[in-house]
C-alpha positions, 0 to 999 in steps of 0.5 A, a space after each residue: 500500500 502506498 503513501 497515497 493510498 493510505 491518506 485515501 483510506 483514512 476517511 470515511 464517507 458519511 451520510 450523503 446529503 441530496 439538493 434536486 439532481 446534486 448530490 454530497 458524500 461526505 468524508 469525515 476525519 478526526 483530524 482537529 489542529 487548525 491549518 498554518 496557513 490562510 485561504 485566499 480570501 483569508 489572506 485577502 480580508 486582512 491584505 497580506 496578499 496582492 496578486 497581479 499581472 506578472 507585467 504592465 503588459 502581462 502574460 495570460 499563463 502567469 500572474 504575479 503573488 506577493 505574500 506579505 503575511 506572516 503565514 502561507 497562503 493557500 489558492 485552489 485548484 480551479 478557484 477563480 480570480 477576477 480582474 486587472 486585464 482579464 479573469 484568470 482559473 488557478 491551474 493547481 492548487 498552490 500553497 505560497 509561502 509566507 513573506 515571498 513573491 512567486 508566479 502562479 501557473 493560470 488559465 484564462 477564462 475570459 477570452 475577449 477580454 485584454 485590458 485593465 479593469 483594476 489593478 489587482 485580482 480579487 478572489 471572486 466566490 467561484 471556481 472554474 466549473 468541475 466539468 471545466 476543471 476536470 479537463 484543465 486538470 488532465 492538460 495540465 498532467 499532460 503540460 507536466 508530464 512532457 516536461 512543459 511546464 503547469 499549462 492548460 489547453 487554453 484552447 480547451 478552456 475557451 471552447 469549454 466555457 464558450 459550449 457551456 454559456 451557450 448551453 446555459 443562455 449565458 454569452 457575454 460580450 467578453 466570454 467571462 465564465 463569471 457570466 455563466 454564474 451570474 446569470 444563474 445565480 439565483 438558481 444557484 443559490 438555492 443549491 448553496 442554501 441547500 446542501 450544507 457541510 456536516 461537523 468534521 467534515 474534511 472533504 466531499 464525493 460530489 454526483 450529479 444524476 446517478 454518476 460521480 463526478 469528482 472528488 475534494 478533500 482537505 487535511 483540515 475540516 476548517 479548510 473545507 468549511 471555509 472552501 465548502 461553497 466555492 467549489 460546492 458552486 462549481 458542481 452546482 451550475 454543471 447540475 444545472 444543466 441537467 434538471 431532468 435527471 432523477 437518478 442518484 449515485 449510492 454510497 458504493 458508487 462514492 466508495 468504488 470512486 475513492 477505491 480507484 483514486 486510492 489505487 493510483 501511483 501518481 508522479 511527483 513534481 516540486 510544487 510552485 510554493 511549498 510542497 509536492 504537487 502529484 498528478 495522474 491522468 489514466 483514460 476516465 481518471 485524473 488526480 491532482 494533489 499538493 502534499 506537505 511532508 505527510 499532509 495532504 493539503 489538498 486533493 482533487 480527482 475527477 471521472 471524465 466523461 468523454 463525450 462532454 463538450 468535444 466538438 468534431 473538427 475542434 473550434 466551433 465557427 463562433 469559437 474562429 471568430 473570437 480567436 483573433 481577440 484572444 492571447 495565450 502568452 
């Protein structure tokens, strides 16, 4: 048994808490020391952290993190910044160091958009939808694995969020995913307000319909707490797109999905900040971690379904048209 599949193995699935076709499972620790480090929007309320473009005339796959703190900062896989000259997703989860300066890896996710709106990024209450991270996952795997560097099929990223607002009636003049939200937000809402994190719970196995989806789980239950919702709304707004589906995923459907995550053997990779990043990608499966020495700061998997959002022929014409506006570099 490895390291990895020993830290899986060590939580357990709760009573699974339902909203409509949204479903949690979930994982329950005993694990009760608080975290050293502040979430993003921790960091954020007490201004230890400033997170802008890497230059005045910017790069669209990095951005530039001060950490003034006197403690680490952690920034989400998938969790979305708003501002300066364009919207950014967060490629992996990243732990920064306190009292450091460093680069994070980013997808943009605002395609028609390159000139400054504020100075600064601000934490918005999103996360790139789990459909969305779960491709950008498995490309960046792929960018890491061929020695490329932390980057995302930008292209994938754009043709995503372009196929989903156009599913959800959402287009905005700059392609923002933040429009996708926006304009179901108080849809949204009622999944937010229905489905609710329960005592020590560090983690959860998140179906929509009768298929599990993915996975988020955290060494700390506070860290879940205070992440709950974000990422709860990335899987939300892809329920929203299926309100007829009445089915449910059962407790051994989360269980068999945890048992193949745990029997992976991903690689290692030095992290951005602090710790080791680990990734595998296998067919229907990718993973992503950031561990710390023995804890897992935080670890994300999703079951990839293979039909969502591919296009024969690549970009649709609406996606051509919108190419002459966008950077990748």
């Amino acid at each position: 048994m490895t390291k990895f599949s020993e830290t899986m193995g060590a939580w357990k699935l709760g009573n699974p808490v339902s909203f409509r076709n949204l479903t949690q499972f979930p994982l329950l620790g005993d694990v009760t020391l608080q975290p050293d480090y502040l979430t993003l929007d921790d960091a954020a309320a007490l201004d230890y952290v400033r997170i802008t473009e890497v230059s005045e005339g910017g790069r669209v796959p990095r951005l530039r993190l001060e950490n003034t703190g006197p403690k680490p900062v952690l920034l989400l896989d998938g969790e979305q910044l708003v501002g300066a000259k364009q919207n950014r997703v967060l490629n992996l989860t990243v732990l920064a160091p306190a009292d450091k300066t460093i680069e994070i890896p980013v997808s943009c996710v605002e395609a028609g958009r390159w000139s400054y709106d504020s100075p600064m990024f601000m934490a918005s209450r999103h996360t790139h939808f789990a459909e969305g991270r779960a491709r950008k996952a498995a490309s960046v795997s792929a960018s890491m694995a061929y020695g490329r560097g932390r980057y995302s099929d930008q292209g994938e990223v754009w043709q995503g969020i372009e196929a989903k607002a156009s599913r959800m009636l959402s287009e905005s003049p700059t392609a923002a995913m933040e429009s996708v939200y926006q304009r179901h937000e108080a849809s949204l809402d009622h999944y937010l307000s229905s489905i609710a994190a329960v005592d020590g719970q560090a983690g959860a196995v998140f179906a929509i319909g009768g298929r599990i989806v993915g996975v988020d789980l955290f060494a700390h239950p506070s860290t879940f707490s205070r992440l709950f919702h974000k990422l709860l709304s990335g899987y939300a707004i892809d329920a929203m797109e299926m309100p007829g589906s009445d089915r449910r995923a059962g407790v051994d459907a989360a269980r068999g999905f945890l048992d193949q995550v745990a029997g992976c053997a991903p690689a290692e990779y030095p992290a951005v900040g602090l710790g080791t990043d680990l990734r595998y990608h296998d067919g229907g499966l990718t993973v992503a971690a950031l561990v710390r020495g023995e804890e897992p700061v935080h670890i994300c998997a999703f079951a990839l379904d293979p039909d969502r959002d591919r296009q024969p022929g690549g970009f649709s014409r609406a996606s051509a048209r919108a190419r002459s506006r966008r950077r990748t570099v």
